[in-house]
TORPA-4810 file (N, C-alpha, C, O; in nm, 3 decimals):
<nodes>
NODE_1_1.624_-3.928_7.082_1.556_-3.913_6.954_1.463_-3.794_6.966_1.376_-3.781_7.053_X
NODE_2_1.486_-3.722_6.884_1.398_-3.605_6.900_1.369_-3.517_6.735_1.466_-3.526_6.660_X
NODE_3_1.288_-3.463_6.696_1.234_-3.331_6.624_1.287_-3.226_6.645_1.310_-3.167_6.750_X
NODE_4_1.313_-3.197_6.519_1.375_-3.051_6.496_1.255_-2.926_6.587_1.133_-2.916_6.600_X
NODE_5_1.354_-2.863_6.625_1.237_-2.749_6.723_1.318_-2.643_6.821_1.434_-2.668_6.855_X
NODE_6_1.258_-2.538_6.860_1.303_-2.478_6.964_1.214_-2.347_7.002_1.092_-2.355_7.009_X
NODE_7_1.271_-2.250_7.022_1.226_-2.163_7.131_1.226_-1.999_7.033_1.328_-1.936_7.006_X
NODE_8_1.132_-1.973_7.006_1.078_-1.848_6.935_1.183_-1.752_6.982_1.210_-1.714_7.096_X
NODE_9_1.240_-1.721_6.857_1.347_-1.578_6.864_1.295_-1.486_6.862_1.177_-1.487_6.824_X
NODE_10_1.357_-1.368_6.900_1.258_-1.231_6.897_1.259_-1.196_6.731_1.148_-1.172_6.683_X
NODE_11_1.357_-1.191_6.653_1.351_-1.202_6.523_1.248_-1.311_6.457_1.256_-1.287_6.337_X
NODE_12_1.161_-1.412_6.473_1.093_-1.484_6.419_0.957_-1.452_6.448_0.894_-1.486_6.549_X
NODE_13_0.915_-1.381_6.346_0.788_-1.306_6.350_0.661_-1.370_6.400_0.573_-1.316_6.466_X
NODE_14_0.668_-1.513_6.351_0.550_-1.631_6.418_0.636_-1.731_6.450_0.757_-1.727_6.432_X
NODE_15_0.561_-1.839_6.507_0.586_-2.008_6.582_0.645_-2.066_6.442_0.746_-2.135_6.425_X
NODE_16_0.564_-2.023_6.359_0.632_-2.091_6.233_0.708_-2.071_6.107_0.731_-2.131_6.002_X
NODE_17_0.737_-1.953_6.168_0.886_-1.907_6.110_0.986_-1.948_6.236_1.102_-1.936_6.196_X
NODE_18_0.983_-1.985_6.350_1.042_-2.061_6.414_1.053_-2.203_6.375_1.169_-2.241_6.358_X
NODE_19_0.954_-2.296_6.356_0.979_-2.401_6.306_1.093_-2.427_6.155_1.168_-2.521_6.127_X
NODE_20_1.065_-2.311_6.091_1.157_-2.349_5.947_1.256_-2.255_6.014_1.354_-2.251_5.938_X
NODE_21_1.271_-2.203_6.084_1.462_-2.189_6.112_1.496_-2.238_6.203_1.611_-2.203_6.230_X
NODE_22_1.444_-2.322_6.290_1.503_-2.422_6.389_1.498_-2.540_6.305_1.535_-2.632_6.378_X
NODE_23_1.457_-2.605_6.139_1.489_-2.702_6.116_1.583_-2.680_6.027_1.657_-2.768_5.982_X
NODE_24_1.585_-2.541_5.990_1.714_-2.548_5.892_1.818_-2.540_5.975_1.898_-2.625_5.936_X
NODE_25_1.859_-2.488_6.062_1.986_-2.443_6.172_2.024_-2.630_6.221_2.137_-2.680_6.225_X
NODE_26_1.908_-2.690_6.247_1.994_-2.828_6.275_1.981_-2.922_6.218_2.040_-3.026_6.245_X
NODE_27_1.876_-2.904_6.098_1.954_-2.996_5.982_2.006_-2.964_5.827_2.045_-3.044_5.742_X
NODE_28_1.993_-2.806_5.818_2.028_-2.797_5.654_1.927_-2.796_5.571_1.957_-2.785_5.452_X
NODE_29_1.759_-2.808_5.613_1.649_-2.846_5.526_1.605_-2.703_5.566_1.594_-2.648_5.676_X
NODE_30_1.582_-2.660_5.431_1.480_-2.522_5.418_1.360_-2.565_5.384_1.327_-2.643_5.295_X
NODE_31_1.299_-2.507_5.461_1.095_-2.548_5.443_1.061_-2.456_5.349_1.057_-2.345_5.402_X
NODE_32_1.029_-2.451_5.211_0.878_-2.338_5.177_0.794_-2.344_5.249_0.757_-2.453_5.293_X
NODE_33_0.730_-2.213_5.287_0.611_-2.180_5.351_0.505_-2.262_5.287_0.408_-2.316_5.339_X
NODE_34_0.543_-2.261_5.164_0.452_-2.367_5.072_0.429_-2.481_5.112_0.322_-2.543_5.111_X
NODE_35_0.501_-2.502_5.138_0.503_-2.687_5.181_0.445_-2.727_5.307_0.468_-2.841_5.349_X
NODE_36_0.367_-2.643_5.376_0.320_-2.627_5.538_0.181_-2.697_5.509_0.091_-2.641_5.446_X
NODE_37_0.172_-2.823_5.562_0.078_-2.899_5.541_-0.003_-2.922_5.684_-0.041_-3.033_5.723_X
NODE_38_-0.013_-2.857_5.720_-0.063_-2.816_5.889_-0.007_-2.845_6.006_0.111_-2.874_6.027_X
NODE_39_-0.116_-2.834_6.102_-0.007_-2.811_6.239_-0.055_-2.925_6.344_-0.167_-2.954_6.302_X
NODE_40_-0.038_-2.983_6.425_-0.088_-3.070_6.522_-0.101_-3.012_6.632_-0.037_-2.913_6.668_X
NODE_41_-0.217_-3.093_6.718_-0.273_-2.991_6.842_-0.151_-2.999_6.944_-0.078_-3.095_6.965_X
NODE_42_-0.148_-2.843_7.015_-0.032_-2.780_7.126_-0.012_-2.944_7.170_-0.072_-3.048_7.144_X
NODE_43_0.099_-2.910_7.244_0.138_-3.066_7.326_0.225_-2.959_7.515_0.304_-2.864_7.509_X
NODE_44_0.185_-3.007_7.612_0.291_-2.965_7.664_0.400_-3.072_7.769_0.345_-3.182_7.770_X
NODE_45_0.474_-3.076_7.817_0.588_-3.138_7.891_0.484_-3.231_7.983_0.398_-3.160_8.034_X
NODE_46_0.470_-3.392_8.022_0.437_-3.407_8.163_0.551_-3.417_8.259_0.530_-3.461_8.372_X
NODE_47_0.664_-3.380_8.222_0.814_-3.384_8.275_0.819_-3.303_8.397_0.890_-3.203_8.379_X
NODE_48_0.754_-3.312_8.551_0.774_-3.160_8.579_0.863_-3.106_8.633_0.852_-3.014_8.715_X
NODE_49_1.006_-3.178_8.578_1.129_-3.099_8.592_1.164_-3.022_8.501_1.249_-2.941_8.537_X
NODE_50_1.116_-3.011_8.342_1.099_-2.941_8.257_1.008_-2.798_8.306_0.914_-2.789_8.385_X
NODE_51_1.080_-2.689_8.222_1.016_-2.580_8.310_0.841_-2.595_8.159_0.819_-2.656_8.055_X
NODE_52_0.772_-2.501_8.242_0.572_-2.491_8.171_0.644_-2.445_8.024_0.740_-2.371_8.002_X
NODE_53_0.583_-2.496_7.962_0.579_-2.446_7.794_0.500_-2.520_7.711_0.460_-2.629_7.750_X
NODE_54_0.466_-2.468_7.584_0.401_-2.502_7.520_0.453_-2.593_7.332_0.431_-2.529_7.229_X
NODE_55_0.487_-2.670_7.329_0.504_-2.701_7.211_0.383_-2.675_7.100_0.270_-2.698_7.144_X
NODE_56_0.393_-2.628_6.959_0.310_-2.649_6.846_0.392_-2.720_6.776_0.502_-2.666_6.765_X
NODE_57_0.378_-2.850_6.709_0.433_-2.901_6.638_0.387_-2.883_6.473_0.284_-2.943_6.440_X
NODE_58_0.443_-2.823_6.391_0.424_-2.829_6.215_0.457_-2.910_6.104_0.558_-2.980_6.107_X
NODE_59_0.382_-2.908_6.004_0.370_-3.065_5.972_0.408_-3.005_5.834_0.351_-2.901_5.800_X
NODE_60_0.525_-3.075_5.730_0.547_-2.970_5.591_0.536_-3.112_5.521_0.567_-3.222_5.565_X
NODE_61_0.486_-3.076_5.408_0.477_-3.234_5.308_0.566_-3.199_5.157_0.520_-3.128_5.068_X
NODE_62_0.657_-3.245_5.154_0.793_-3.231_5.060_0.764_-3.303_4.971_0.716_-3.416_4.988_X
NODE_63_0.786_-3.255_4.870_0.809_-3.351_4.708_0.900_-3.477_4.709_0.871_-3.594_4.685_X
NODE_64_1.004_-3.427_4.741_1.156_-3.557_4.719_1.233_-3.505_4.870_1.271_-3.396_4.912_X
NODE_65_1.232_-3.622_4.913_1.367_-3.625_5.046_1.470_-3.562_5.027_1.546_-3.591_4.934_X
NODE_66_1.497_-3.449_5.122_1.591_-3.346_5.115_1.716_-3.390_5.146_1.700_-3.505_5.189_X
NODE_67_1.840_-3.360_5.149_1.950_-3.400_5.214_1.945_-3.335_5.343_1.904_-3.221_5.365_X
NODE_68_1.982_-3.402_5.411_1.996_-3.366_5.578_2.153_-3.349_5.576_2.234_-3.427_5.525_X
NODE_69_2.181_-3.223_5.647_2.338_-3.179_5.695_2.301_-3.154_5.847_2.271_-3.038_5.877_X
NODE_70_2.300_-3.244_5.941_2.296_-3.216_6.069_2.385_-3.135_6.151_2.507_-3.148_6.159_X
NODE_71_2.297_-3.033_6.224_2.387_-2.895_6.282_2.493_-2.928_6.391_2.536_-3.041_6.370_X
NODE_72_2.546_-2.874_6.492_2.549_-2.907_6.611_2.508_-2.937_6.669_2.582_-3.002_6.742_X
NODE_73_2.363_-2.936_6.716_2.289_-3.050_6.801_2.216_-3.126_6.775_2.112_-3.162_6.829_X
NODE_74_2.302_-3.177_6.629_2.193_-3.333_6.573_2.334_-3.426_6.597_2.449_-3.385_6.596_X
NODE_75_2.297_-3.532_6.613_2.431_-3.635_6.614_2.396_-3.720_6.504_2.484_-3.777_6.440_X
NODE_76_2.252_-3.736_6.474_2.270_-3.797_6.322_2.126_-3.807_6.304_2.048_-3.821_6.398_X
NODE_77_2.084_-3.798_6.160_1.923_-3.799_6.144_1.910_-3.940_6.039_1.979_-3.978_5.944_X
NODE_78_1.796_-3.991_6.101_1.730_-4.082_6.048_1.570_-4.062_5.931_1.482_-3.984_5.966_X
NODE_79_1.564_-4.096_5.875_1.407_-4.125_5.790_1.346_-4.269_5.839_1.425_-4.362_5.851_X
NODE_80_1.220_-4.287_5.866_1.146_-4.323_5.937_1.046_-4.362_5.850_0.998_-4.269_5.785_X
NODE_81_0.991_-4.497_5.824_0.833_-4.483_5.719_0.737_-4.478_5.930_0.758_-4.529_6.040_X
NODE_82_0.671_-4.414_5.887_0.520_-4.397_5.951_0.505_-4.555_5.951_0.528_-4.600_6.063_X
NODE_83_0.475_-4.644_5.864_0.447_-4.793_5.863_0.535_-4.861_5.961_0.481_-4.958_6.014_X
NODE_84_0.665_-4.834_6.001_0.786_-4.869_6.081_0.725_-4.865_6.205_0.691_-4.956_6.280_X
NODE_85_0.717_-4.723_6.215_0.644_-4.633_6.341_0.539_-4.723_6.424_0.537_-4.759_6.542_X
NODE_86_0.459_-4.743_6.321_0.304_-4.771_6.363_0.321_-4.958_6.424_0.262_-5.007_6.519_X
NODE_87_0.401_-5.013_6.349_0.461_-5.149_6.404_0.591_-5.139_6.524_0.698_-5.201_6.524_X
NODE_88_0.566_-5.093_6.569_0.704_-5.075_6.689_0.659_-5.014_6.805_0.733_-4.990_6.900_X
NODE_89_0.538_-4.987_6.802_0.507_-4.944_6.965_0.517_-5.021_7.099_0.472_-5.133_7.123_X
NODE_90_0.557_-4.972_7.148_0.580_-5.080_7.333_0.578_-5.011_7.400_0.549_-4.894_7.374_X
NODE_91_0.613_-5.066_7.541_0.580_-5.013_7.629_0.754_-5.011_7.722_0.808_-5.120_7.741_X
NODE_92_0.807_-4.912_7.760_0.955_-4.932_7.803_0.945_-4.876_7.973_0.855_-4.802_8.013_X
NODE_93_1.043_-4.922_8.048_1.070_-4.841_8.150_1.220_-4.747_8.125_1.325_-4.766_8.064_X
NODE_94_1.157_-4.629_8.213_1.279_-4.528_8.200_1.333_-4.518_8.354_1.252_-4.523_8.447_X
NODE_95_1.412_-4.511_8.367_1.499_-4.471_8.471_1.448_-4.437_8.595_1.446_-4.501_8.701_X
NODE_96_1.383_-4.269_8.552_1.361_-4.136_8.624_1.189_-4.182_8.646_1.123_-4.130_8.735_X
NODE_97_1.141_-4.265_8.570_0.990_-4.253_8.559_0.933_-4.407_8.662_0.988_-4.516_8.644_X
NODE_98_0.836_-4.391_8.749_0.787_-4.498_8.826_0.705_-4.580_8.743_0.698_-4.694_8.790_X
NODE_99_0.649_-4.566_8.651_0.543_-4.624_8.568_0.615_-4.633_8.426_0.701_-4.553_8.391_X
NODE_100_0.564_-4.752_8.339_0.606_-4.769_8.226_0.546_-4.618_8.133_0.448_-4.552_8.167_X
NODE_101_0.623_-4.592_8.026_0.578_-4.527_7.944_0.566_-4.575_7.761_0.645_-4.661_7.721_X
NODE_102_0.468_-4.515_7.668_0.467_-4.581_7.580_0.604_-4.512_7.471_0.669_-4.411_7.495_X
NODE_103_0.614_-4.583_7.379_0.764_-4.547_7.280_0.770_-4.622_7.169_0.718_-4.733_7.160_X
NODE_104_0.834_-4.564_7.078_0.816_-4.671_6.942_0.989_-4.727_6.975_1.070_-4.676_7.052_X
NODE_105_1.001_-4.822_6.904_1.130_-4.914_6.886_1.200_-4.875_6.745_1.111_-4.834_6.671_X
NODE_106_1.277_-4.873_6.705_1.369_-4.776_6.557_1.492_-4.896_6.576_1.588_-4.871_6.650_X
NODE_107_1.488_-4.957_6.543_1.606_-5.064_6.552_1.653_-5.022_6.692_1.569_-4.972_6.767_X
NODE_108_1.781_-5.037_6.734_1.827_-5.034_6.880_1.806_-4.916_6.937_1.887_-4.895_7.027_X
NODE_109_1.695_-4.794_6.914_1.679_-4.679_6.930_1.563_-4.644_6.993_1.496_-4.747_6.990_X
NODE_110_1.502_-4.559_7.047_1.422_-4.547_7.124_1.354_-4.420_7.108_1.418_-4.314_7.112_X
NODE_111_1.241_-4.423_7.092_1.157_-4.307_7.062_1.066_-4.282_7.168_0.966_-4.349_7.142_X
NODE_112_1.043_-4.200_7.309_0.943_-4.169_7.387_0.926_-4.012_7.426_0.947_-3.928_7.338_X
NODE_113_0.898_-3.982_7.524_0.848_-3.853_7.534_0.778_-3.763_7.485_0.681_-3.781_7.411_X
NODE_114_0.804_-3.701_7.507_0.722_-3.542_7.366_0.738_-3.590_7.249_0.647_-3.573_7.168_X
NODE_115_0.860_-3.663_7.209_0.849_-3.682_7.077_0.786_-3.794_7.018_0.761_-3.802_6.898_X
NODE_116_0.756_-3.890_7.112_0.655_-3.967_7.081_0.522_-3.909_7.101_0.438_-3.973_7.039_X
NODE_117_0.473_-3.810_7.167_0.342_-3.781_7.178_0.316_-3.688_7.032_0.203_-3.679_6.983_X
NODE_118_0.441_-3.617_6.967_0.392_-3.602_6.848_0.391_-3.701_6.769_0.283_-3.706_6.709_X
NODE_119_0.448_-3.766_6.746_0.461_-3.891_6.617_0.296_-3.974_6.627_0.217_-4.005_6.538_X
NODE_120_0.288_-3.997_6.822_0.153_-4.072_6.736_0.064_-3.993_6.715_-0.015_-4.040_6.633_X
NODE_121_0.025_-3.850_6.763_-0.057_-3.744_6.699_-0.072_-3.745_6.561_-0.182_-3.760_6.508_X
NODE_122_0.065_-3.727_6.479_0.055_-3.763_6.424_0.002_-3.850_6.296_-0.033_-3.806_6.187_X
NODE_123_0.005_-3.982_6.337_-0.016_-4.087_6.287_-0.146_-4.096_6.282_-0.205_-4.111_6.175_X
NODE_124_-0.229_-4.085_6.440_-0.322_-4.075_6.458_-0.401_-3.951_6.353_-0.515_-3.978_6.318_X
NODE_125_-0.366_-3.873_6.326_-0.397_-3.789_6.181_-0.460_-3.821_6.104_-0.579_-3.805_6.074_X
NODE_126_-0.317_-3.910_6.037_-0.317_-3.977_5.900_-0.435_-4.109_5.916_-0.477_-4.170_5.818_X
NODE_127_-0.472_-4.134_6.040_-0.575_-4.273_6.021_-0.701_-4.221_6.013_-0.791_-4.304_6.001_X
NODE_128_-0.736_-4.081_6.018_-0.838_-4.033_6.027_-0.870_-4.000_5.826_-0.975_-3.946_5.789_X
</nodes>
């Protein structure tokens, strides 16, 4: 489970003209610049088989739910209420990891890592 995202092209003048063409390329959703409802603080990997980088995650607030056409490296996209989110937190073991880590539950699906450290950023946002 993961967020649309990737790795600044030399053609993408800022981080966030990276964000709206890494979400249109893998799902079909064009962002207005308009619609850029801010950004959440840097996040980076505690993975340290992942090589050092820096994520900014961007936050766009849409009128009406777009259609999603997932690219090649989506296998299928879901919509999510935040309320879902916020009731499904646990605690899971992973494989690779000695210590439990935290993750939301999505019906038989599993939400942890980076992409959980944005979601509850996130969330944590919106309670403020």
């Amino acid at each position: 489970m993961a967020l649309p995202g990737g790795r600044k092209e030399s053609q993408d003048k800022d981080l966030l003209e990276t964000a709206r063409r890494e979400t249109a390329e893998e799902t079909g959703v064009k962002l207005p610049s308009s619609s850029l409802a801010g950004m959440l603080k840097d996040l980076r990997p505690r993975n340290r088989s992942i090589p050092k980088l820096t994520l900014r995650p961007y936050v766009f607030a849409l009128r009406s739910k777009p259609q999603v056409r997932p690219g090649a490296e989506v296998a299928q996209a879901l919509w999510v209420p935040l309320s879902r989110l916020r009731g499904s937190r646990c605690r899971i073991h992973v494989p690779e990891r000695r210590l439990p880590v935290d993750a939301f539950l999505v019906g038989p699906r599993i939400v942890w890592g980076i992409t959980y450290r944005i979601l509850e950023n996130f969330i944590a946002k919106q309670a403020r």
